[in-house]
C-alpha positions, 0 to 999 in steps of 0.5 A: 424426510417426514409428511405431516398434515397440520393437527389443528385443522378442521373442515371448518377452518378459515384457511382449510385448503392451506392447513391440509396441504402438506408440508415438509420440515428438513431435519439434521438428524433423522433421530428426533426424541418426541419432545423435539417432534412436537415442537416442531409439529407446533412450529409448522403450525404456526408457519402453515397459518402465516402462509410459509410453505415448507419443502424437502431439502431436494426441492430448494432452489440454487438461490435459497441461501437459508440451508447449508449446501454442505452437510451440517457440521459436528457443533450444529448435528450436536444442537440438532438445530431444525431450519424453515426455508421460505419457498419464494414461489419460483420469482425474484428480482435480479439487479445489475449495473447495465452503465455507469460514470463519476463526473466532477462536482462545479466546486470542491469545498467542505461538507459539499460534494466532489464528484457525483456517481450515475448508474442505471440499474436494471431489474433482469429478474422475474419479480418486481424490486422493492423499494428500499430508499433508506440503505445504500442499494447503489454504492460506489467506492474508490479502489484505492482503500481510502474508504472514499464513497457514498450511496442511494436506495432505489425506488421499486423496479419492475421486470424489465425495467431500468432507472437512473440514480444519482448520488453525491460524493462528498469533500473528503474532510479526514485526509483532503490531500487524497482528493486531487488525482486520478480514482477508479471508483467501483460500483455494487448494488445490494451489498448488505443483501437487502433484497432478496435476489435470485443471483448476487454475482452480477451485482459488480461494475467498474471500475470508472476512473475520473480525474479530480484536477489538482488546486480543483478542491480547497485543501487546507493549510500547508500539505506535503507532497512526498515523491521521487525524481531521479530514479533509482541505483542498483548494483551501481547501475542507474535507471529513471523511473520506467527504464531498465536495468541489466546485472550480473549474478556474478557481481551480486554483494550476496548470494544465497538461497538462490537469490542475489542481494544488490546494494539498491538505492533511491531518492525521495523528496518533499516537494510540498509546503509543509513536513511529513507527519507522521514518520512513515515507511517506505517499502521496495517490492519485486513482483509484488512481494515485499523485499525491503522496508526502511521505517522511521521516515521524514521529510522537511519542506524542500528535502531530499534523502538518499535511502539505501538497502540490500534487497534480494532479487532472483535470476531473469526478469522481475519488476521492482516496485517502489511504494513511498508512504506505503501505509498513506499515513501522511496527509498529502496535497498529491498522493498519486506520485508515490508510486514508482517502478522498473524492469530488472533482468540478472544474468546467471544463477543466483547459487551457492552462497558467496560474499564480496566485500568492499574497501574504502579508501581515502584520497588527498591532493598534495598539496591540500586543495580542499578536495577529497575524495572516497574510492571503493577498491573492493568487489562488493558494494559499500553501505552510505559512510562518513569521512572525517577530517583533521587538520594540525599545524607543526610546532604550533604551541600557542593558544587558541586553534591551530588551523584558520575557521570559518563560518562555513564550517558550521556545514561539516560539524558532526557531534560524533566526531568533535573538532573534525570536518565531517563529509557524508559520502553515499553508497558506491558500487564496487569501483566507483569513487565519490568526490567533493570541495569543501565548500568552505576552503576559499574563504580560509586565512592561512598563517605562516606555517606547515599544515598536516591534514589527515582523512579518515574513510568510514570514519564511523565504521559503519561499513564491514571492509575487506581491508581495515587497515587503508582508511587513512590519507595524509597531505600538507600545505606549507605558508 
């Protein structure tokens, strides 16, 4: 640390007492060569006559942010870099948010605002604010990430003193769907630091939720509305969405690492007016952490899918948590019903490594009645499959087909599988079975005749089984 009184002063100077009061500069390197010494003489010169005092190191304030509070690092010792540091005099302003709400605009439309956010700011400092009325001084921002919100400047706030600023939010014209719903919009004061203040800390309030009713804003167009209904299926066993669901370690498709994999899935549907777009993804969570993704998502106006995956889950209670859209890249009329989730408690340990497999078998009346009908004789549990199945006509030589068509066949055609009734069947838990009618057989017209019908259980071997070699069923039917 170095004394120094200015060089350029004289008894004669205008602003003598404040070129020989003395001033202090701070130094990163307390070897400085002479040519370093004398700009920073010339430096201190200049600062003295624009009235900037400057102080040692040890005398700054805890709010003088201009100087590392650590030491300099090895790059700035190596640039011996000097900094001046105003010296504020001891009184800044300080501005908080004492109250704050978010209200509903009369009218929803384009380029006009939604909601209006009020906050009363309230200088708790020992120095009058000044005005800023071209930045954002109050803003406030949906939580949510959409980027959703405004702000205003104020006016010059004494100590002491408190005022009331109103701003709009406007009709979000980028993805209108977000709108309806439920938001928490938080408020801060002085982000970009536009005021020197003697805390920053304090400069936080909120959130404050408000509701923007559904069919309250004038969304255009056809939107999609992606959702879920029926909860969700783990292990075999179902649960609604908030309900709870209890395993066994023991039961689990897959252990290792100390974590159980259970066969899970879920259902989701687009309950608006018009298609997903873009493709999507959706992602399961336990505890927060992310435990599966399934990409490539779409939905049609109307339609409901199935999604199945293996997601890992660890012993005792944990919290599953399912995110549609997670990324929120399609434009939705509704986009607070996304979000879903339940209590799932496994009983033991999820230790040492083990593997239950499944086994699929197929099941025919006899005779043929149309029914058919998929078991899972293994112990583990069995990924979404598909069951074909074939129909020959003994001794039949003569042109065109041998088995009676329908219309109604149109509903079972796979290109994978030609000349083939193709029935999709959904994951199954060990144990469990899957039945279905063929929609079609009613209105089948039968010659004189004996028909052989033959099924094929994981037709398309999507399914690693236990056993291969018992896919298959037979049945007849004599006219």
């Amino acid at each position: 640390m170095i004394k120094i009184l200015n060089p350029l002063c004289s008894s004669g100077d205008l602003f003598k007492e404040q070129l020989h009061q003395p001033v202090y500069f701070v130094m990163e390197d307390e070897y400085m060569k002479t040519r370093k010494l004398l700009r920073i003489l010339t430096a201190v010169s200049i600062a003295s006559i624009m009235g900037i005092t400057m102080m040692p190191a040890d005398a700054r304030t805890p709010h003088d942010t201009t100087l590392d509070k650590k030491g300099p690092s090895t790059k700035s010792r190596s640039k011996m870099k000097r900094r001046l540091i105003r010296r504020p005099g001891g009184k800044l302003p300080n501005l908080v948010v004492k109250k704050a709400k978010m209200t509903l605009a009369r009218t929803c439309k384009p380029y006009r605002p939604v909601l209006y956010a009020t906050a009363w700011v309230k200088n708790i400092g020992n120095a009058t604010s000044p005005a800023k009325l071209s930045v954002g001084i109050v803003g406030a921002k949906d939580t949510d990430g959409s980027g959703w919100g405004n702000g205003k400047g104020t006016p010059a706030i004494a100590p002491g003193q408190m005022v009331k600023v109103t701003f709009p939010i406007y009709y979000l014209i980028a993805n209108p769907g977000h709108m309806p719903g439920t938001h928490a919009f938080k408020f801060r004061l002085n982000s970009g630091k536009w005021i020197t203040e003697s805390n920053y800390s304090d400069n936080f309030f909120g959130p404050v939720s408000i509701t923007v009713p559904r069919g309250h804003c004038k969304v255009p167009g056809k939107l999609a509305d992606i959702t879920s209904k029926k909860g969700i299926t783990i292990g075999g066993k179902h649960a609604p969405w908030g309900g709870i669901i209890k395993l066994k370690a023991s039961d689990a498709n897959i252990i290792s690492g100390g974590k159980c994999s259970f066969l899970t899935s879920y259902d989701m549907l687009n309950q608006g007016t018009a298609a997903t777009s873009p493709l999507f993804k959706n992602r399961l969570r336990r505890n927060s952490v992310v435990n599966a993704i399934n990409s490539g998502l779409s939905l049609n106006a109307g339609e409901v899918k199935n999604i199945t995956t293996h997601p890992y889950y660890v012993s005792g209670w944990q919290s599953v948590q399912l995110s549609l859209d997670d990324n929120n890249v399609v434009t939705e009329s509704l986009e607070t019903n996304n979000k879903f989730s339940i209590r799932l408690h496994i009983k033991g340990r999820c230790a040492g490594n083990a593997q239950r497999k499944p086994d699929l078998v197929a099941v025919l009346t006899n005779p043929m009645t149309g029914k058919i009908m998929v078991k899972n004789i293994g112990a583990g549990n069995a990924d979404p499959s598909k069951l074909t199945l074939s129909c020959d006509r003994l001794g039949y030589t003569g042109p065109g087909p041998e088995c009676p068509e329908s219309p109604g066949l149109a509903a079972y055609d796979d290109a994978a599988f030609p000349d083939k009734v193709v029935v999709s069947v959904p994951a199954l838990a060990a144990g469990t079975s899957y039945s279905h009618t063929l929609s079609f057989w009613r209105s089948l017209r039968w010659k004189k005749g004996k028909y052989v019908f033959k099924a094929f259980a994981d037709a398309g071997l999507a399914v690693s089984e236990s056993n291969e070699g018992n896919n298959t069923a037979t049945s007849t039917l004599s006219k």
